[in-house]
Wavefront OBJ file of the C-alpha trace (Angstrom):
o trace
v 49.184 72.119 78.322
v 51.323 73.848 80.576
v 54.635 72.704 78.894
v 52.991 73.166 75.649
v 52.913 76.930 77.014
v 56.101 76.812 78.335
v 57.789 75.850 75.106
v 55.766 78.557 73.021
v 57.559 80.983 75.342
v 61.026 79.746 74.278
v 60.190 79.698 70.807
v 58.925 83.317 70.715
v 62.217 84.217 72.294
v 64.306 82.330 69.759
v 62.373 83.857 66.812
v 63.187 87.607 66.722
v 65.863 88.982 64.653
v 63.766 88.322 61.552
v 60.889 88.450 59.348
v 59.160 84.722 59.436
v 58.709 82.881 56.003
v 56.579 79.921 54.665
v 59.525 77.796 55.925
v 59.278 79.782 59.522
v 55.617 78.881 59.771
v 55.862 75.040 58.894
v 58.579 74.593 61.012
v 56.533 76.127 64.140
v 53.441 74.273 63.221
v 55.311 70.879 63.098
v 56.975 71.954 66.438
v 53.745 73.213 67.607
v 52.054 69.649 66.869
v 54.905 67.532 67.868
v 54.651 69.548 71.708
v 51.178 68.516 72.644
v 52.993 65.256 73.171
v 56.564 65.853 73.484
v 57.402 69.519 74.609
v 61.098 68.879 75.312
v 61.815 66.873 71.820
v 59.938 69.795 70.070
v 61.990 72.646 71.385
v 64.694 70.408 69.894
v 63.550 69.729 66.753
v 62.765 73.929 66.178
v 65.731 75.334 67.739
v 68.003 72.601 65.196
v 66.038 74.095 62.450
v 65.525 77.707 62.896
v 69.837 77.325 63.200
v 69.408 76.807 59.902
v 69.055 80.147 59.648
v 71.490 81.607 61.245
v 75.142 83.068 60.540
v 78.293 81.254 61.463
v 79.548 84.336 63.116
v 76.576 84.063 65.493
v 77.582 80.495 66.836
v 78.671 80.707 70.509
v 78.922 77.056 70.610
v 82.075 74.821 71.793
v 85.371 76.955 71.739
v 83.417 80.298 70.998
v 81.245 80.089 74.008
v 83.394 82.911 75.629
v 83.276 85.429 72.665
v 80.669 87.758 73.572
v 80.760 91.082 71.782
v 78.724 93.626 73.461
v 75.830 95.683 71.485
v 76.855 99.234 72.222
v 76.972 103.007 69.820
v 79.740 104.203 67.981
v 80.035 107.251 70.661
v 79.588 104.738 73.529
v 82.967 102.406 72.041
v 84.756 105.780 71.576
v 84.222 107.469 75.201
v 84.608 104.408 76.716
v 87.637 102.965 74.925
v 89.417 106.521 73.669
v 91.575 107.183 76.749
v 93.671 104.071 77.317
v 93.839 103.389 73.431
v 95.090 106.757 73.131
v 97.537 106.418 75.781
v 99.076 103.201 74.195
v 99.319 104.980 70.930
v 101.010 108.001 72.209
v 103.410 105.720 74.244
v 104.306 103.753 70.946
v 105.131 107.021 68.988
v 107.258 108.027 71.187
v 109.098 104.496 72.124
v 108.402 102.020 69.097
v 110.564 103.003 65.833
v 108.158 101.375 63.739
v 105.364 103.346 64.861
v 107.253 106.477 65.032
v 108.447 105.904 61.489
v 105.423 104.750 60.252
v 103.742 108.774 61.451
v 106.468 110.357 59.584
v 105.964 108.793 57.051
v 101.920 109.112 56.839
v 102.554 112.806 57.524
v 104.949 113.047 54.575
v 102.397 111.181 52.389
v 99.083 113.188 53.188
v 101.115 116.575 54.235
v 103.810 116.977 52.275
v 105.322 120.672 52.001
v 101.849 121.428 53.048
v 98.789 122.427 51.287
v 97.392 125.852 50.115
v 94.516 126.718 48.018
v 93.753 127.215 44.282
v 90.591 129.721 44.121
v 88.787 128.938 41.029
v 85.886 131.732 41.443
v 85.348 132.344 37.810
v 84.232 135.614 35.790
v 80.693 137.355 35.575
v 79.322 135.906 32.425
v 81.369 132.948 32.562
v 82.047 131.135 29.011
v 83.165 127.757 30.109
v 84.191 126.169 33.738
v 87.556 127.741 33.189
v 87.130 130.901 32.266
v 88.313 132.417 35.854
v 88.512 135.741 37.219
v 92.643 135.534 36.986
v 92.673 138.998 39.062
v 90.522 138.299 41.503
v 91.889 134.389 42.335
v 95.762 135.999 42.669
v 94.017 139.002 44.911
v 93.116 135.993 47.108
v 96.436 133.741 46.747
v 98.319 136.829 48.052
v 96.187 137.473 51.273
v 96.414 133.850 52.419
v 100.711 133.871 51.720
v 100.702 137.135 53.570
v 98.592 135.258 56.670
v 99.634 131.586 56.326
v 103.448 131.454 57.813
v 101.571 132.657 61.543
v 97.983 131.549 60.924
v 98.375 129.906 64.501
v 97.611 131.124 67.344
v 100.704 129.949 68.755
v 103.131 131.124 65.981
v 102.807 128.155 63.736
v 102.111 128.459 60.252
v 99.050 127.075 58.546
v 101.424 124.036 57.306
v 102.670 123.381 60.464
v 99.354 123.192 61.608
v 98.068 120.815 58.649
v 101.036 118.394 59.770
v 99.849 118.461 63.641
v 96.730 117.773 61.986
v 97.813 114.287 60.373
v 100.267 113.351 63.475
v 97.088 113.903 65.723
v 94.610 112.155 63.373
v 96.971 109.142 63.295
v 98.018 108.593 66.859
v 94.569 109.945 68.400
v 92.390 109.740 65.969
v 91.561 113.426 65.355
v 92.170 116.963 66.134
v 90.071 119.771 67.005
v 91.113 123.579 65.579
v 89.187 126.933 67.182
v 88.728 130.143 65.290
v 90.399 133.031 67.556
v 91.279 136.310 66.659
v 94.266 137.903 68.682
v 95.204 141.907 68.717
v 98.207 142.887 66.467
v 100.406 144.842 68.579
v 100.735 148.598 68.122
v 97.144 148.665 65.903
v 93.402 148.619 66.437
v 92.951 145.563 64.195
v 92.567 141.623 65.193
v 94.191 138.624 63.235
v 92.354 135.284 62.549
v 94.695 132.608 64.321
v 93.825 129.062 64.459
v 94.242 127.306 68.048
v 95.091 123.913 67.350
v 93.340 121.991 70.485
v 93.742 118.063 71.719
v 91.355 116.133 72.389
v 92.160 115.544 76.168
v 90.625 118.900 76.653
v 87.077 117.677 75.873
v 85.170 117.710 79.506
v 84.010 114.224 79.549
v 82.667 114.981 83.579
v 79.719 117.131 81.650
v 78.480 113.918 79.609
v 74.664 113.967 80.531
v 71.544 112.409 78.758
v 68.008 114.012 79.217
v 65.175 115.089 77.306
v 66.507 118.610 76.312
v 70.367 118.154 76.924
v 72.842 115.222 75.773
v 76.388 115.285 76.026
v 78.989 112.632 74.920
v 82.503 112.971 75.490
v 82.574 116.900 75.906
v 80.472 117.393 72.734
v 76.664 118.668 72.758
v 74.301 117.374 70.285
v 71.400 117.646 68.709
v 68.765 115.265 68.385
v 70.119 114.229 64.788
v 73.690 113.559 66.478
v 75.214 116.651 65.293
v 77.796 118.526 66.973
v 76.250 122.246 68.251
v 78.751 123.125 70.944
v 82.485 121.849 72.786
v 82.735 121.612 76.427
v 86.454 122.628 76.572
v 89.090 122.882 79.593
v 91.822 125.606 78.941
v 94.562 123.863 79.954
v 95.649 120.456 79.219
v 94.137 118.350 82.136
v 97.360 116.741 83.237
v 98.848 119.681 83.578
v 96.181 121.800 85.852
v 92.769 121.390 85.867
v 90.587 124.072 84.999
v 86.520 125.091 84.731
v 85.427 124.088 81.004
v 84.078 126.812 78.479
v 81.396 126.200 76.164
v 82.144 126.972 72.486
v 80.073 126.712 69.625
v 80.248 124.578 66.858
v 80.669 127.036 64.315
v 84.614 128.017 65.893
v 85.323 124.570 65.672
v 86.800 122.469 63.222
v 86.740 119.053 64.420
v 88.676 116.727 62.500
v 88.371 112.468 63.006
v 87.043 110.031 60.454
v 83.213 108.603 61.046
v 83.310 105.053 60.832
v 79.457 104.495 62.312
v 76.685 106.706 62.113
v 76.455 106.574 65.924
v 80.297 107.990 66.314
v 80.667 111.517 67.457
v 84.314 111.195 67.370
v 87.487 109.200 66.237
v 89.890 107.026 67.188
v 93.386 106.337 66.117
v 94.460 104.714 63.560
v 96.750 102.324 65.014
v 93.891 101.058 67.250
v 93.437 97.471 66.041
v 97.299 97.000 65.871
v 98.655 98.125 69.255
v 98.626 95.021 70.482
v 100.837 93.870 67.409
v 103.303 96.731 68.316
v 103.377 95.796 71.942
v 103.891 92.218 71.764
v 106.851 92.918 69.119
v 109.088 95.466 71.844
v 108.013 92.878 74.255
v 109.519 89.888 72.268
v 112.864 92.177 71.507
v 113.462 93.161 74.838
v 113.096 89.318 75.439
v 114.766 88.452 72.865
v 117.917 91.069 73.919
v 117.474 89.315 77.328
v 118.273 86.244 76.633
v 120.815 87.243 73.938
v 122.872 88.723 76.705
v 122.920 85.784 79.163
v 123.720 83.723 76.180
v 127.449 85.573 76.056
v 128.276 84.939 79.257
v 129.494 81.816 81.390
v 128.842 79.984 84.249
v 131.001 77.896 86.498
v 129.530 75.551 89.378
v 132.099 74.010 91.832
v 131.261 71.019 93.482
v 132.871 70.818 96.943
v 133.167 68.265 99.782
v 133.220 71.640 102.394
v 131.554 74.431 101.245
v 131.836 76.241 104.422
v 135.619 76.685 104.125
v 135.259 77.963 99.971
v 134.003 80.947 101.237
v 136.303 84.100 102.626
v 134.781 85.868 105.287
v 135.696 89.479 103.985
v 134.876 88.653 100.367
v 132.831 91.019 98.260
v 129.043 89.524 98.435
v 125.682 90.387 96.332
v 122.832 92.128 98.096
v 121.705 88.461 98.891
v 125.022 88.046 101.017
v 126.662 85.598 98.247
v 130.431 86.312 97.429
v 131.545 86.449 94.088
v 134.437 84.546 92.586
v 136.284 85.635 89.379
v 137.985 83.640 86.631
v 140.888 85.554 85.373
v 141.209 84.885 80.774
v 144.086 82.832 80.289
v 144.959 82.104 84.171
v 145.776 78.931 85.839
v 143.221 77.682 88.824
v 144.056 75.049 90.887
v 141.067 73.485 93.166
v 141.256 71.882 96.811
v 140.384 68.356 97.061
v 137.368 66.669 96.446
v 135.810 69.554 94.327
v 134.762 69.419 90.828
v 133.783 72.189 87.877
v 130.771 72.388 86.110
v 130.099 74.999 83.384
v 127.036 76.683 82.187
v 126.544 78.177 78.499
v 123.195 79.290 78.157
v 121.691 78.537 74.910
v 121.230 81.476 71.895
v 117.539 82.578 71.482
v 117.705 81.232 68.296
v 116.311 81.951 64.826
v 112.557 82.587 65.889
v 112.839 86.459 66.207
v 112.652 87.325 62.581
v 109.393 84.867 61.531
v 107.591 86.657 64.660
v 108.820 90.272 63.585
v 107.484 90.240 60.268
v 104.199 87.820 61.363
v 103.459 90.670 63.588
v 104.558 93.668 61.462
v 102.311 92.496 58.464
v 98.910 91.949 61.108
v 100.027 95.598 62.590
v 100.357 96.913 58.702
v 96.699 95.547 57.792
v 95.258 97.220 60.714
v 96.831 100.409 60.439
v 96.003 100.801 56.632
v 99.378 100.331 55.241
v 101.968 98.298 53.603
v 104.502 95.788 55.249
v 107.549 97.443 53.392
v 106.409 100.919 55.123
v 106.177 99.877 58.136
v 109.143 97.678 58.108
v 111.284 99.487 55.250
v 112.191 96.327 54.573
v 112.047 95.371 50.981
v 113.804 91.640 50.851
v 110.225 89.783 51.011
v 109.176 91.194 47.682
v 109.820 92.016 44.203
v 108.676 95.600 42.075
v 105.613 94.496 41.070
v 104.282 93.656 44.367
v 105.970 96.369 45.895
v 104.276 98.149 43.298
v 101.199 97.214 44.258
v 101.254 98.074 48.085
v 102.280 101.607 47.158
v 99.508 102.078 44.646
v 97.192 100.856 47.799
v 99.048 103.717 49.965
v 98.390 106.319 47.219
v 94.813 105.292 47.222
v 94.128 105.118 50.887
v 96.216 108.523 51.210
v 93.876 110.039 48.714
v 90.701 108.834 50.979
v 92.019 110.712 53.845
v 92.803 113.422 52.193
v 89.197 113.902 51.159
v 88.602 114.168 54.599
v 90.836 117.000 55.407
v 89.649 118.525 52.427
v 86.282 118.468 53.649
v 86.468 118.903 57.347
v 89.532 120.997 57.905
v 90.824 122.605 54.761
v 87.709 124.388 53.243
v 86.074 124.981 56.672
v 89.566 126.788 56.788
v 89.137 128.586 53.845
v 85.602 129.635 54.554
v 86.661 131.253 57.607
v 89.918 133.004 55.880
v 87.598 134.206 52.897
v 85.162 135.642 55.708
v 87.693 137.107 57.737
v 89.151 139.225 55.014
v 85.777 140.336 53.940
v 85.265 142.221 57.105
v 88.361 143.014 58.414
v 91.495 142.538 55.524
v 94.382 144.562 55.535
v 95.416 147.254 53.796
v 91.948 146.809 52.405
v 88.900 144.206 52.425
v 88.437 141.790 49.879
v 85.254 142.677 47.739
v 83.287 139.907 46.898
v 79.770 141.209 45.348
v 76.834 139.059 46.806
v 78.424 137.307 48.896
v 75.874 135.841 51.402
v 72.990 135.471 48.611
v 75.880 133.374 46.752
v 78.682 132.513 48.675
v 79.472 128.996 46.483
v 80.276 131.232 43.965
v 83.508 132.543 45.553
v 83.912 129.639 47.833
v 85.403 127.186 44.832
v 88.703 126.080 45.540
v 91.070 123.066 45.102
v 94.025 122.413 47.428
v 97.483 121.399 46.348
v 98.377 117.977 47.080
v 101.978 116.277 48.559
v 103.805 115.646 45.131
v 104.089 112.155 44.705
v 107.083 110.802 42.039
v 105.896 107.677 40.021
v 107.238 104.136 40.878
v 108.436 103.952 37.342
v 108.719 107.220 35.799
v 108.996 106.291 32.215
v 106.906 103.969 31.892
v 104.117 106.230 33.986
v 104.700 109.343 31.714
v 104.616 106.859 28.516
v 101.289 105.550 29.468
v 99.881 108.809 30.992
v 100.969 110.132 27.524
v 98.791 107.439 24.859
v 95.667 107.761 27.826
v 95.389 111.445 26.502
v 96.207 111.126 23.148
v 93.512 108.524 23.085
v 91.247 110.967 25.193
v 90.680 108.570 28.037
v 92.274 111.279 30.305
v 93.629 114.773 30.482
v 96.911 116.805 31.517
v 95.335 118.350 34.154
v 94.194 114.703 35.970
v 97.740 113.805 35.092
v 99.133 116.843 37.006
v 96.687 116.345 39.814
v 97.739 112.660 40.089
v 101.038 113.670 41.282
v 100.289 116.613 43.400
v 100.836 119.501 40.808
v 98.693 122.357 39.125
v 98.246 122.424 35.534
v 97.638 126.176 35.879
v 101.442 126.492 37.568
v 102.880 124.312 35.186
v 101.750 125.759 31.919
v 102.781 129.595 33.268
v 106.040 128.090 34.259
v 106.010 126.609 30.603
v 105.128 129.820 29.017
v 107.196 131.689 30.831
v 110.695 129.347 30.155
v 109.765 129.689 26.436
v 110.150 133.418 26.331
v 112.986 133.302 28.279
v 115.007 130.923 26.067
v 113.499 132.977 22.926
v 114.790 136.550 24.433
v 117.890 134.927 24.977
v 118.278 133.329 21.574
v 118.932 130.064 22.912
v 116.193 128.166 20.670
v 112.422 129.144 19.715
v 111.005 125.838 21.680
v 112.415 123.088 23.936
v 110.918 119.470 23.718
v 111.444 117.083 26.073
v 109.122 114.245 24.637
v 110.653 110.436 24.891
v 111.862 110.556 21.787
v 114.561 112.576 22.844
v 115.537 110.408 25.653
v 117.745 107.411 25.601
v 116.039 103.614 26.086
v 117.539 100.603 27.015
v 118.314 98.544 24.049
v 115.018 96.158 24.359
v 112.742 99.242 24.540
v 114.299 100.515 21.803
v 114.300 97.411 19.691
v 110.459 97.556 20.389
v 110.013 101.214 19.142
v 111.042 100.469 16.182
v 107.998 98.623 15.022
v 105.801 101.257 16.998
v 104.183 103.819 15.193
v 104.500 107.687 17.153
v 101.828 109.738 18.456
v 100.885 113.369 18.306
v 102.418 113.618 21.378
v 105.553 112.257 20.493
v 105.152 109.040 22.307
v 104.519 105.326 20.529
v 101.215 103.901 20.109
v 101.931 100.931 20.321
v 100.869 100.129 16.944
v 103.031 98.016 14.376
v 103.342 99.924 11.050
l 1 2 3 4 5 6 7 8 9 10 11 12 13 14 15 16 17 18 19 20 21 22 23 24 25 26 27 28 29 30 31 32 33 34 35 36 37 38 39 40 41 42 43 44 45 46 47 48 49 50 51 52 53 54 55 56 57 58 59 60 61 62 63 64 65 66 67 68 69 70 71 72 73 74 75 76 77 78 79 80 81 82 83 84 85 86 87 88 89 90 91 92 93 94 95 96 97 98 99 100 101 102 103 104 105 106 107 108 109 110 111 112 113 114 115 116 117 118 119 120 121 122 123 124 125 126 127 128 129 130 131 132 133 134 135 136 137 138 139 140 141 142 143 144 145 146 147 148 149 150 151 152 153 154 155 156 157 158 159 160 161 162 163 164 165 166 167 168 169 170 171 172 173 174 175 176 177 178 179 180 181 182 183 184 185 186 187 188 189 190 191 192 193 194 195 196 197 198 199 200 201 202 203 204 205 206 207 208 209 210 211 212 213 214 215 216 217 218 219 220 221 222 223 224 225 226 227 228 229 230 231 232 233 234 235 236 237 238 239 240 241 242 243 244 245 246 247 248 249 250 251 252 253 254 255 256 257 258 259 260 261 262 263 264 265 266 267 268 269 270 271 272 273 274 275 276 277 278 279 280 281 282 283 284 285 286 287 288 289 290 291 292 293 294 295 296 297 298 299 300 301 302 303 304 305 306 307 308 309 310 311 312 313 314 315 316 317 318 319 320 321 322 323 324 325 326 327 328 329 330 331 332 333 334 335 336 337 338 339 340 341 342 343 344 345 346 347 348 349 350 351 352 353 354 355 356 357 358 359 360 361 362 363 364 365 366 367 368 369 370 371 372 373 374 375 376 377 378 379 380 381 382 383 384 385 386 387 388 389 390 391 392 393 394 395 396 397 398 399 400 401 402 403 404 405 406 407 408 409 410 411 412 413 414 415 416 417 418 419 420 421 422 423 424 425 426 427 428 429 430 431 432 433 434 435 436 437 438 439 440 441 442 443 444 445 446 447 448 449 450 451 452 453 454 455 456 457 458 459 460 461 462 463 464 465 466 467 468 469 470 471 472 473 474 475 476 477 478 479 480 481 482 483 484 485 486 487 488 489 490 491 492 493 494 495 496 497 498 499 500 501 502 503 504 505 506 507 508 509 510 511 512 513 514 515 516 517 518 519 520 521 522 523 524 525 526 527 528 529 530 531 532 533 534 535 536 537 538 539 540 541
């Protein structure tokens, strides 16, 4: 009975990370049975069939025996693993051209020119969603272009500081930005700068876990794992090491990308590929290695007396061996008995290639992007899959810029809106009922990087028939590539009267019809039946 026991014990222990079924409770009462008179064949027979029920990922048997993930929180990977991943990053920025071109060109994607706002607060007694208050939304546009070119606290514009915002979101994994407000010399008034902070100043020495105070990388939280306060040194640690200073959530804008609910931070995006990036300067610098040795060439002379070969005031290497020199073209005569041997070393070969792009396509998964971006190298495929990668990068840019947009850019906004309210220059901005309703004036879209189509034509052609059939509109068309319908049709209306007060002509179309298609295009048009828009439908008459 004892082993009976004994086995019960190992079966509760097996049987926990689910809810038991009709099959669960045959199987233990056949096991159960089968153990008052064979314990050891019963533990067998349940722990064969309760593996029935587990996943494959979960088998540590044979060559998996040695994988064993650790259980552990988002903010526990991220405090633990954030320093030397962010290290290795940094390093590859500044020393791996793939990586370094590969930030640019992320920062060019998401960043562009940089981004600035559209207010959209409309009129009392609004008609329609776009009937705005025209006076008050340029009132606003002018204050921010008077304070955006040194918005910094350190001189940088607003842009700048967006772009130090994707460079430190990619290679750290996020970027924290504190509301200051520094005197304008000669005057009584403050300005609203924006300190742009790295994370190495987060205190992670203050990292505690109680009952009333927890801690986790610098950053004090709730019971609901919110952010209420920073824990932040001055000065960048490695350069001098200073007391931290507690700052409250609300001056911070902490930028990063949660990937658990547990995460109270980020970490680069380049974290699951720097081992891609290492091994591929490793296997160049190889690679140049033996490509070096390969050009030169070795002689060995075999000699009866080695003792007299050698002169006594020769020039030697630091291991006291002399050298000998073969002069091009000369004629060398040896002493007797001796005999020449010569070395080539062989060329690496024609691995180095294969491995590049193996690795560069693992490193481009990982990172988010395409193997033609990271490589610029274009040979391995044709448009339409070249196509498709950057309509995956568009996408995937568009993802992270709905986080900026959220965490950074109208946090930004909020505290730029709030700022001229109390202290705007020459005068405040008036915004009636502003803390019962503060959504109200708080609308706003942000310009996007412009983005050209891969095929313009074709793009415009089919953006064209997907309004005329009203499955879309020109202002998702102009938002699509990083433009504001708003701009484009005062830019419109304003051409127009210029050509007209110049006599030039009443209206200027620039519809495909008036543009030149290759011959098979044009072949096809003929049997196509136009649009409103001026555009084929596609339609045979």
């Amino acid at each position: 009975m004892k082993k009976q026991d004994n086995y019960i014990k190992t079966e509760k222990t097996i049987n926990k990370p689910y809810v038991k079924t009709a099959y669960d409770y045959v199987t233990q009462f056949i096991a159960k049975t089968i153990a008052v008179v064979a314990p050891s064949y019963a533990n067998r027979y349940y722990n064969q069939h309760m593996a029935l029920r587990k996943y494959t990922a979960a088998d540590r048997g044979n060559s998996y025996r040695n994988y064993k993930p650790q259980a552990t929180s988002g903010a526990q990977e991220i405090s633990q693993g954030w320093r030397q991943t962010t290290n290795a990053t940094r390093e590859l920025a500044r020393n791996n051209p793939h990586v370094a071109g590969m930030k640019q060109r992320f920062i060019t994607s998401l960043i562009g020119e940089g981004s600035f706002p559209r207010p959209k607060i409309l009129k009392n007694g609004a008609e329609n969603p776009y009937d705005f208050d025209i006076e008050k939304n340029q009132d606003i546009l002018n204050r921010w272009e008077k304070w955006a070119p040194t918005a910094g606290a350190n001189g940088d514009s607003v842009y700048q500081l967006q772009r130090l915002g994707g460079g430190h979101f990619f290679i750290d994994g996020g970027l924290l930005f504190r509301r200051v407000y520094i005197p304008i010399e000669g005057t009584k008034t403050k300005q609203l700068a924006i300190e742009p902070i790295e994370l190495d100043h987060l205190d992670t020495s203050k990292d505690t876990d109680t009952g009333d105070l927890r801690i986790v990388g610098g950053k004090e939280l709730n019971i609901y794992n919110k952010v209420i306060a920073y824990w932040l040194k001055p000065r960048h640690p490695s350069e001098k090491d200073t007391e931290s200073v507690r700052i409250p959530a609300s001056d911070i804008i902490d930028l990063f990308d949660r990937q658990r609910a547990s995460d109270v931070g980020g970490i680069s995006r380049l974290a699951s590929s720097v081992m891609n990036f290492y091994n591929i300067g490793m296997y160049r610098a190889d690679t140049m290695k033996l490509a070096r040795t390969a050009l030169g060439y070795g002689v060995f002379i075999e000699t009866d007396d080695p003792g007299g070969f050698f002169d006594e005031e020769a020039e030697t290497d630091q291991g006291g061996n002399q050298y000998q020199y073969i002069t091009p073209g000369g004629v060398h005569y040896l002493r007797k008995g001796e005999k020449i041997n010569t070395v080539k070393p062989e060329n690496p070969g024609t691995q180095y290639e294969p491995f590049l792009r193996s690795e560069l396509r693992a490193a481009s998964v990982g990172a988010g992007v395409s193997y033609e971006s990271v490589s610029n190298d274009g040979s391995q495929s044709n448009f339409s899959s070249t196509r498709q990668m950057l309509l995956f990068e568009k996408a995937m840019i568009r993802y992270i810029f709905g986080i900026f947009e959220e965490q950074f850019y109208s946090k930004l906004y909020r505290w730029f809106i709030e700022f001229e309210m109390d202290f705007g220059q020459p005068s405040r901005l008036v915004l009636p009922n502003y803390e019962a309703n503060p959504f109200k004036y708080l609308k706003v879209s942000f310009s996007r990087a412009k983005v050209d189509w891969v095929d313009p034509l074709k793009d415009a052609r089919a953006g064209a028939q997907e309004v005329d059939m009203g499955t879309s509109t020109l202002t998702d068309i102009c938002e699509a590539s990083g433009k504001d319908i708003e701009e484009i049709v005062a830019t419109r209306k304003y051409e127009i009267g210029l050509m007209k007060e110049a006599g030039i002509f009443e209206y200027m179309n620039t519809g495909t019809n008036e543009v030149e298609l290759d011959k098979e295009e044009s072949d096809n048009d003929d049997s196509e039946t136009p649009s409103p828009s001026g555009y084929p439908t596609g339609n045979n008459s």
